[in-house]
N, C-alpha and C positions, 0 to 999 in steps of 0.2 A: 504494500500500500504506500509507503514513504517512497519506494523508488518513483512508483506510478505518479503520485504527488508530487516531485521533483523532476520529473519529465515532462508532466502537463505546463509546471511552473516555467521550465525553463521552451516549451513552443510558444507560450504568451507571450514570453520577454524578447522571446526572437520575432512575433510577428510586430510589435510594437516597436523594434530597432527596425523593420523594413519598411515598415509603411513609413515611420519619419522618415526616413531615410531617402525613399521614393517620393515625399511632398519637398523635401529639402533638395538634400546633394547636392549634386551641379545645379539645380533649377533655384537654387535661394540665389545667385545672383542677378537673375531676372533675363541672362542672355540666352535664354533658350526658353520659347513658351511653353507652359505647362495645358494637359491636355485642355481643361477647361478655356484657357486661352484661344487655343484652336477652332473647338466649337463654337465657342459662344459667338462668335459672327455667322456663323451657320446657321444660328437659329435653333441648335439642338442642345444650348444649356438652360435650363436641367434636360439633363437627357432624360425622355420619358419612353417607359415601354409601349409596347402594340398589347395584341390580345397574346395572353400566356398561352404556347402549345406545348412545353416543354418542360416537365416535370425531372430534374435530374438531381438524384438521388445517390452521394457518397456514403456506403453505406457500413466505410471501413478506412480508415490507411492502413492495418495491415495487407505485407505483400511480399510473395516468396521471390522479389527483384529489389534491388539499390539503384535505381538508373539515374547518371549526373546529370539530368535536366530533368528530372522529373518535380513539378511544382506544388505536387504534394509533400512530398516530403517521406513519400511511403517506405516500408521495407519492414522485415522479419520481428524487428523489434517494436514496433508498434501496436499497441495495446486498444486501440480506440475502434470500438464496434457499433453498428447500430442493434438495440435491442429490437425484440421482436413487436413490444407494446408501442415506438415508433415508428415500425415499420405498418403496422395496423394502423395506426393513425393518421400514416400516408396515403396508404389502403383506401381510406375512409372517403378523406381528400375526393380521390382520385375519382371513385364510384359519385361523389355528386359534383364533380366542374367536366366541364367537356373537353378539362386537357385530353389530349388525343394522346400525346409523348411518355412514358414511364424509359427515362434513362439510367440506365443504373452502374456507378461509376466507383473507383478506390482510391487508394490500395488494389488489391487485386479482391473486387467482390465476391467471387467464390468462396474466399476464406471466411466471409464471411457464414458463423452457423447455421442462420436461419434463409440463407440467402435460397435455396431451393423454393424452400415455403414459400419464403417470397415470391416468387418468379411464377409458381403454379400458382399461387392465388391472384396474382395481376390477371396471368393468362385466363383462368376461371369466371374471374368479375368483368371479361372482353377489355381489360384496356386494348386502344385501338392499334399500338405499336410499343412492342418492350425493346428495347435495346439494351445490350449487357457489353459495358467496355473490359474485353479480356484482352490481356498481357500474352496469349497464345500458349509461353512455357508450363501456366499452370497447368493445363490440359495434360501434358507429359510430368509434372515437378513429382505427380503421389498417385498408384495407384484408382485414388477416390477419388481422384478427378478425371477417371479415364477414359468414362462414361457422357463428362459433360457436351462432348457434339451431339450424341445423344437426346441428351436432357434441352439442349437448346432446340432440338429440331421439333422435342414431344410440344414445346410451347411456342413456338413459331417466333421465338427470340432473333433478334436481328441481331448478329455478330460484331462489333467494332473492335479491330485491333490495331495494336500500336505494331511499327517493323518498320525501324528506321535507314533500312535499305537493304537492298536486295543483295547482297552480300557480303559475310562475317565480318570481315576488317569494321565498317563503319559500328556495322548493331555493335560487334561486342564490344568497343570502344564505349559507344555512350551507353549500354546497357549489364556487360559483364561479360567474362566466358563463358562460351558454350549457348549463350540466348540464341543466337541466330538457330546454331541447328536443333533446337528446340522449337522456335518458333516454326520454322521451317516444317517438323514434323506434327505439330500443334496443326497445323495450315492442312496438311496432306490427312490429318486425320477428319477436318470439316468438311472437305473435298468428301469423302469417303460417304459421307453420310444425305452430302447433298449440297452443301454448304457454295457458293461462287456457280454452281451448276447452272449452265439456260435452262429455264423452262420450270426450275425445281423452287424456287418462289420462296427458294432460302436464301437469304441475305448475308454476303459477309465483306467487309469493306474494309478497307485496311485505314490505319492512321502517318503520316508521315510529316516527325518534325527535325527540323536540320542538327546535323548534329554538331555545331557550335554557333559563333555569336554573328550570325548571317539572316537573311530570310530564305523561303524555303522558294522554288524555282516556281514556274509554271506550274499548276495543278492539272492541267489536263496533259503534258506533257511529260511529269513524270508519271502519269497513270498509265499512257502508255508505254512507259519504258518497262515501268514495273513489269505490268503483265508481260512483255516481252522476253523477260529474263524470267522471273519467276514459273514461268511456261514452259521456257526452253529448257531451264535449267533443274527443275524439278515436279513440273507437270502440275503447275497450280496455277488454282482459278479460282477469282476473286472478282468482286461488282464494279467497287467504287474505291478510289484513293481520295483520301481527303487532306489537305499539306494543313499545317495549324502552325504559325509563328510561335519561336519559345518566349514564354512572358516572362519577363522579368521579375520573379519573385522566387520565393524561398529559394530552394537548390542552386538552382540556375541563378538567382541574385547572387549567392555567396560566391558562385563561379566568378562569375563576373569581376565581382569587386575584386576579389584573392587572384585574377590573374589580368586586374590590371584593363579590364575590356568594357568596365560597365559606361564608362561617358560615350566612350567612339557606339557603343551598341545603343544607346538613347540617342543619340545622334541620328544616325541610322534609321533606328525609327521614323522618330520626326521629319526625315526629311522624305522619307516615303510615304508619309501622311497622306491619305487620297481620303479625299471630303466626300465621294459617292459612296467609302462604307460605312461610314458612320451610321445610317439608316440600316445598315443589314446584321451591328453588331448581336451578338447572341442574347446580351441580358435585354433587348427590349422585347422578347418569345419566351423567355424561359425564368425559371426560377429554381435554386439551390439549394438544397437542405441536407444539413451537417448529419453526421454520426448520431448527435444529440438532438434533430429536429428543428435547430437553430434556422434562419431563414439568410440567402445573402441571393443577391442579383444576378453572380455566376458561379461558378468552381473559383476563379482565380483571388474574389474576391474574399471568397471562404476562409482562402487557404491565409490571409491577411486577418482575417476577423474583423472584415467590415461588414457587418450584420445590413439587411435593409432597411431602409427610413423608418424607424422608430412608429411613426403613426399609420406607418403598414400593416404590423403586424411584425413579430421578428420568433414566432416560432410556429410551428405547423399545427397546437394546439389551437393559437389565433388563425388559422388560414382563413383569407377572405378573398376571394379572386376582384371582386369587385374595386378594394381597397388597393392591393397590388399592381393592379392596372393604371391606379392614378399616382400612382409612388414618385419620389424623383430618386434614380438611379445614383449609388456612389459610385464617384471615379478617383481616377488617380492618374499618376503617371504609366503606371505598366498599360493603361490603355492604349495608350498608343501600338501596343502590340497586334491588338486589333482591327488595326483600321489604318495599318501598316500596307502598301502595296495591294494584293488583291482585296486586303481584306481577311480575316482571321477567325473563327470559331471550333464547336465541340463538330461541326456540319461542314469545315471544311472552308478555303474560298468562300467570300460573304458579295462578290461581283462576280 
């Protein structure tokens, strides 16, 4: 209990050195404008959502992966679960608003215990689309996951995986040894069951983020490179690639700063600033909820502890779609990651 209690103590103090960190840093001396800067001649400050379709749901940081860009902050030693009495009261949510989305995100959610129940009872209650964001290796990491293509096809679970390039050298650089050909056989095991197949109405989409302090290319062109290699080289087939900029927070923040990259990479950003994504960012569709039921406008903002506007609502106990809807979104500067070049989300290209 004292460790756990000195862990939790010490991820607050760390999201509260980032988020200063991110309103300050290079932006306290006023020569580089801050995101709000940006929009607010646009017309989009306060940034307000559209109608909520997108319900996504972290439902763990544990994770049988340490990946150095990962902005959760996931890995083995992470202790933080969703119970099952918040995951019902997701449930609950969900069965009366017309989100259409049940996204379901980690750590690696699998590890999560009640994560099946979950997933058959969404499937059960007809939400309209489950997506479950898997890391591929857990599929191969234990026996008791050997089953999950399986388990995803019984529930008509849409696939989203992370595979940050189609061969070993890059994955296991930002991911570890040995991911790649794990993920690779993770991949060949959904293939098997149906999974990337025409015609078979199973979904499985890959995820691809750069793996240093760059943005990520073309998205319709590395989808096709993907499939090209991935095809040639191991006879996999997969839907959709979706590229997602790395946001500047946790993991990836401390990267940054410790190797000397964080100003040239804000830099970067901002000057890739395109004012037509701003309208397609993820938090004006969707909404976030913690481990704990806590409420926040995306993932990234979560992983910061910037809860939503206070008079929204900030736990899924208060959920009120109606309230949500007229919210003013938090921002900061990792936004800019967003609305970077094509444009940035959990969906891939937002132009």
């Amino acid at each position: 209990m004292i460790k756990s209690l000195h862990a939790r103590h010490h991820q607050l103090a760390n999201q509260e050195r980032q988020v200063e960190f991110l309103q300050n840093g290079i932006f306290k001396s006023g020569k580089l404008p801050t995101f709000k800067q940006k929009i607010e001649p646009l017309g989009h400050f306060p940034l307000k959502p559209a109608k909520i379709e997108i319900f996504q749901m972290n439902i763990g940081y544990m994770c049988n992966q340490v990946c150095k860009h990962c902005h959760v902050d996931a890995g083995p030693d992470r202790k933080e679960i969703m119970t099952r009495d918040t995951m019902q009261q997701c449930l609950d949510v969900l069965t009366h608003t017309t989100i259409k989305t049940l996204d379901i995100t980690g750590g690696a959610p699998e590890m999560n215990p009640d994560f099946r129940w979950f997933v058959s009872e969404a499937h059960r209650l007809g939400v309209q689309e489950i997506i479950v964001r898997s890391n591929l290796t857990i599929i191969t990491a234990n026996p008791k996951y050997h089953d999950l293509p399986e388990f995803f096809k019984e529930n008509n679970v849409r696939v989203c995986s992370s595979l940050p390039f189609y061969n070993a050298d890059k994955t296991d650089r930002q991911r570890g040894e040995g991911v790649f050909k794990g993920s690779i056989k993770g991949l060949q095991m959904l293939n098997e069951v149906g999974y990337g197949k025409e015609g078979s109405g199973l979904i499985l989409d890959l995820v691809y983020n750069p793996t240093g302090a760059f943005l990520p290319g073309d998205q319709m062109q590395l989808e096709r490179d993907f499939k090209k290699e991935l095809k040639g080289h191991f006879d996999i087939d997969f839907n959709n690639l979706f590229t997602i900029t790395n946001i500047p927070i946790s993991r990836f923040l401390d990267f940054l700063i410790e190797s000397g990259n964080y100003d040239d990479y804000m830099e970067k950003l901002i000057n890739a600033f395109n004012p037509s994504a701003v309208s397609g960012v993820m938090c004006r569709n969707t909404v976030s909820i913690d481990w704990q039921g806590f409420l926040y406008d995306c993932d990234f903002n979560q992983m910061l502890g910037l809860k939503t506007q206070e008079s929204s609502g900030q736990n899924i106990s208060s959920f009120d779609v109606s309230k949500l809807e007229q919210r003013e979104i938090v921002v900061s500067q990792h936004c800019f990651a967003c609305t970077a070049g094509a444009g940035s989300s959990c969906q891939g290209a937002t132009i």
